[in-house]
N, C-alpha and C positions, 0 to 999 in steps of 0.2 A: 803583345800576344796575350792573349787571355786563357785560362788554364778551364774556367768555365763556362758553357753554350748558355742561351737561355733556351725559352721553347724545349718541346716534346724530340727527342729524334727520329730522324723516319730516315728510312735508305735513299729516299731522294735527295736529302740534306748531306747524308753524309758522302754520296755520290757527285755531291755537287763538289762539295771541296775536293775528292780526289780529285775531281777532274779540271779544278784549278791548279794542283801541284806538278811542279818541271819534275821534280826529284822527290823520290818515298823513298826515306830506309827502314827496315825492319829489324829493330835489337834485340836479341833473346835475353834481355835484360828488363830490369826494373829502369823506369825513367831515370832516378835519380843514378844509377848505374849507364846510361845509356851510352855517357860519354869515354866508359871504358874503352881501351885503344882493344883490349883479349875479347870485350864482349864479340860473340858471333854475329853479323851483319848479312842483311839481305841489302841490295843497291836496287829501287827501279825507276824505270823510266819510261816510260811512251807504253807499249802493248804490257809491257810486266803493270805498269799501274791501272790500265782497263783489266787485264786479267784478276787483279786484288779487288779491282774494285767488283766484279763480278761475283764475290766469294764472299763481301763483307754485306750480304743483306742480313737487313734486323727485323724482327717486331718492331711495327712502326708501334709508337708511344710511349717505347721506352717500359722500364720494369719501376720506374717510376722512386726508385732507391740509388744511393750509391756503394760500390763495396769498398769495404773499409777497407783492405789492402793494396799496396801499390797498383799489383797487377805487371804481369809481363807476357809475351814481349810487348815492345815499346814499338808503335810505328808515328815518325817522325815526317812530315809532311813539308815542302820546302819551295818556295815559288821559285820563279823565271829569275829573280833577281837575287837568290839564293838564300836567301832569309827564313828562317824554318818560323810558320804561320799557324801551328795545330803539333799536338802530341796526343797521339790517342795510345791506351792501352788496352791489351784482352784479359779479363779476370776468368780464371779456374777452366779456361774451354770453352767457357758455353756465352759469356757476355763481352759489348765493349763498351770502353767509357771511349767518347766520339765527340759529336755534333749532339747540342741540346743539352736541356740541366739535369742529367739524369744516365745511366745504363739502360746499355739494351741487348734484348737478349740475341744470338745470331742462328741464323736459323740452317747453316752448316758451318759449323765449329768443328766438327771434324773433318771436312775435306778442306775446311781453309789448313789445318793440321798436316794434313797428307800434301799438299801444296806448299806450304813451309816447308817438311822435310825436305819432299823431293830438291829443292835449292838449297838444300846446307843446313835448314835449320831444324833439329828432329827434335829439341826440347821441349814443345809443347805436345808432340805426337807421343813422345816418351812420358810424358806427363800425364798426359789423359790414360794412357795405359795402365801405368800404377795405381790412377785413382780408378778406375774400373775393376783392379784387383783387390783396391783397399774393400772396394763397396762389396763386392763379391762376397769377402771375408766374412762382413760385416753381415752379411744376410745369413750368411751360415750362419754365424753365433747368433742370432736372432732364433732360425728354426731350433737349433739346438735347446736354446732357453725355452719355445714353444712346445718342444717337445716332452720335457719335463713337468710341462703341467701336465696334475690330473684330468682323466678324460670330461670330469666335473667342471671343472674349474679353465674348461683348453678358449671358450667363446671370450670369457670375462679379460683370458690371459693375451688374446689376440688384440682387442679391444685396448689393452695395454701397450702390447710391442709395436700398435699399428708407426711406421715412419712420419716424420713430421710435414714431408714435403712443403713446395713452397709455402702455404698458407700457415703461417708458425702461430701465429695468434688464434686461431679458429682449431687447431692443430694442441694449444697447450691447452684450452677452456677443455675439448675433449679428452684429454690425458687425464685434467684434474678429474673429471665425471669416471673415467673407467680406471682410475687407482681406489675410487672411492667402491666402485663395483666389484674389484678385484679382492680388495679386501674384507667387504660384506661374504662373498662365495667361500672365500677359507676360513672367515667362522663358522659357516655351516656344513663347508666339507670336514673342518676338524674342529669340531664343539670342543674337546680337549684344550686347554690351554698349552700345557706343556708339549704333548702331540702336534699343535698348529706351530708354536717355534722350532722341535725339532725340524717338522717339514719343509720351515722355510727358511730355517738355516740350511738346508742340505742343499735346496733350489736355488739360497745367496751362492752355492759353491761355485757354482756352474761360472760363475760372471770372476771370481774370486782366481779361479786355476785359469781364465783366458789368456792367448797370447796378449802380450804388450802390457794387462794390466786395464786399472780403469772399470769404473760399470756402465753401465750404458742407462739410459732413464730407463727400462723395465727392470733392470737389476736395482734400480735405487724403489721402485715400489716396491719392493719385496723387505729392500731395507729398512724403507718407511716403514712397514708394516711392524717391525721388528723391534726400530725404535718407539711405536708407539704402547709398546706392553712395557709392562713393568720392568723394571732391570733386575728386581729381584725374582721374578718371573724366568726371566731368561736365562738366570744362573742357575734356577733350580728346575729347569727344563735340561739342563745340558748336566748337571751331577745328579740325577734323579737314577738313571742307569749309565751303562758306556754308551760313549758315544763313539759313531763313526767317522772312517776319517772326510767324507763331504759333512756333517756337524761340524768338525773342527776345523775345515777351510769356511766356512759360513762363519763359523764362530770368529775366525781372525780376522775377517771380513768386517764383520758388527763392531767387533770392537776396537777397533783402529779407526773408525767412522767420528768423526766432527762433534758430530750430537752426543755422542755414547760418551767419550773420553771428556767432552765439557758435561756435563751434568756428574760425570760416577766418577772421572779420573780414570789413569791409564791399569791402577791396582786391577787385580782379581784373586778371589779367593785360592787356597788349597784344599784339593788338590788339582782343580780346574787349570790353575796356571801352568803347574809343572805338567800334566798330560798335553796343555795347548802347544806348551816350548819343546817337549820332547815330539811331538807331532810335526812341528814346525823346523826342527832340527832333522828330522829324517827325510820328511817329505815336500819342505814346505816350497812355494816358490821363491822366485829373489824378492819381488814388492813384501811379500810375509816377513823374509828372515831379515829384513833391510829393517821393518817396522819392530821387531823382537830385539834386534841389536840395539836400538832408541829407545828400548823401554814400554814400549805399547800395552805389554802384556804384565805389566808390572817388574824390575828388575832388568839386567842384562839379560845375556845367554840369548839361545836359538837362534844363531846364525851373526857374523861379521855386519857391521854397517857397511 
C-alpha cells in the first residue's frame, strides 16, 4: 500500500477507489492514532460508502501543496478481501489528502461535517465551529487596530492589515510595499520625532493588552517602525513628559521585542524603569508581568514569573 498517489486528484479518481472498497471506516483521529481501540469510529458499507462518496467532491487538480500536518479524521478504505488499500485524511475542514500527489480542496466540507456528526462523529463540526470563532475574534482585533489609525493614515493602515489569504507569496511582496507606505505616512502625519513614537507606542498598545497575547503582522509594522528609530530616540520620547498608560503598554511591548533587547539589552534607564514596573505592577497583563519577573525591564519586581 502506498501512502502517496501520483497524478493530479480529481473526484473521479477518488470516487473510483471508494467504489472499490467492501469496507470504509471513519476515525476522528490522526492516522497514526487511528488504531486507538477509544478513538470514535464511523463503520460503512454498501449505501453509507455511496453516500460519503457523494460528499467527498474536490477541485479537481488538487491545491497542488501538501499540509504539513497529520490531518484528522482518518478515513481507512478496505477491499473484499479485507485488506486496507488507501488511508486518506481531512486537513482543518476544508481539504483531503486522497487519490494523487497532492491535497485537494472539498467543495462541501461542511455538510460532509454535518454528515459525520449526525452518525457519532461531531469533532470535526465542533472544530470548524471554534475556528469560525477564532477567525471572528481575529477580525475584530483587526478593525479594532484599524480603527486606531488616524483618519490620515486609515488607507495606508488597511493596505497594512489587508489578510494574507491563499496566495501568501504575492500576499507578503504586498505587505513588504504597504509597511514601507505605512511608515512614509506617519512621518508626515507626525514630522515630530518624539510625537511619532509616542503615537505609535500608544497604537503598539492595542496589539499589547489583546486577549491570548502575541501581535499579529500589523502589530509587528508598527514595531518595525519603532525599532527602526533610534533607541536613544525612544527613551527620550517616552521621559520627555508623562507618559500614558497605552505609552507604557507600547512601551513594554518594544521592549521585550527580540531586536530591542539584542542591540540595547534588557536595562533601562531611571526613572523610565521604575514608572514601566510600577505600571506593569498595577495594571499590567500576565505576558507583561511574566516578562518583568525575567528581568525585561531591567532587575526583578512587577509581577511573579
Amino acid at each position: 500500500m502506498s501512502r502517496w498517489g501520483t497524478g493530479r486528484p480529481t473526484t473521479a479518481r477518488l470516487r473510483g477507489e471508494l467504489g472499490r472498497a467492501a469496507r470504509v471506516v471513519v476515525v476522528q483521529a490522526a492516522p497514526y492514532e487511528a488504531n486507538e481501540p477509544e478513538a470514535p469510529r464511523l463503520e460503512l458499507t454498501g449505501a453509507g460508502i455511496a453516500e460519503l462518496a457523494g460528499l467527498l467532491a474536490i477541485v479537481d487538480g488538487g491545491t497542488g501543496d501538501v499540509c504539513r500536518c497529520a490531518g484528522w479524521p482518518t478515513i481507512l478504505l478496505y477491499g473484499a478481501d479485507g485488506v486496507r488499500f488507501a488511508t486518506w485524511t481531512l486537513h482543518h475542514g476544508t481539504d483531503i489528502r486522497a487519490v494523487g500527489d497532492c491535497d485537494a480542496q472539498l467543495l462541501g466540507g461542511a455538510a460532509l461535517d454535518d454528515w459525520l456528526a449526525e452518525r457519532g462523529l461531531t469533532g470535526p463540526r465542533e472544530a470548524r465551529a471554534e475556528l469560525a470563532a477564532e477567525e471572528a475574534r481575529q477580525e475584530r482585533r483587526r478593525r479594532r487596530w484599524l480603527a486606531a489609525a488616524p483618519p490620515e493614515l486609515a488607507a495606508a493602515a488597511a493596505e497594512v492589515a489587508r489578510t494574507p489569504g491563499d496566495e501568501y507569496q504575492a500576499w507578503s511582496e504586498r505587505q513588504r510595499h504597504a509597511r514601507i507606505g505605512l511608515a512614509g505616512m506617519a512621518r508626515w502625519h507626525w514630522p515630530d520625532r518624539a510625537e511619532r513614537i509616542r503615537a505609535l507606542l500608544a497604537w503598539l498598545a492595542l496589539g499589547a493588552r489583546e486577549e491570548g497575547g502575541g501581535l499579529t503582522w500589523y502589530d509587528l509594522a508598527l514595531q518595525g517602525q519603532l525599532l527602526a528609530e533610534e533607541p536613544e530616540s525612544v527613551l527620550a520620547a517616552l521621559t520627555a513628559r508623562p507618559c500614558t498608560p497605552a505609552h507604557l503598554d507600547g512601551a513594554a511591548q518594544l521592549f521585550a521585542a527580540p531586536e530591542w533587547t539584542g542591540a540595547r539589552g534588557r536595562g533601562l534607564p531611571e526613572p523610565l524603569r521604575s514608572v514601566l514596573l510600577a505600571h506593569i505592577e498595577a495594571h499590567g497583563t500576565g505576558p507583561m508581568r511574566i516578562r518583568a519577573g525575567r528581568g525585561y525591564y531591567g532587575g526583578g519586581g512587577g509581577g511573579s514569573a
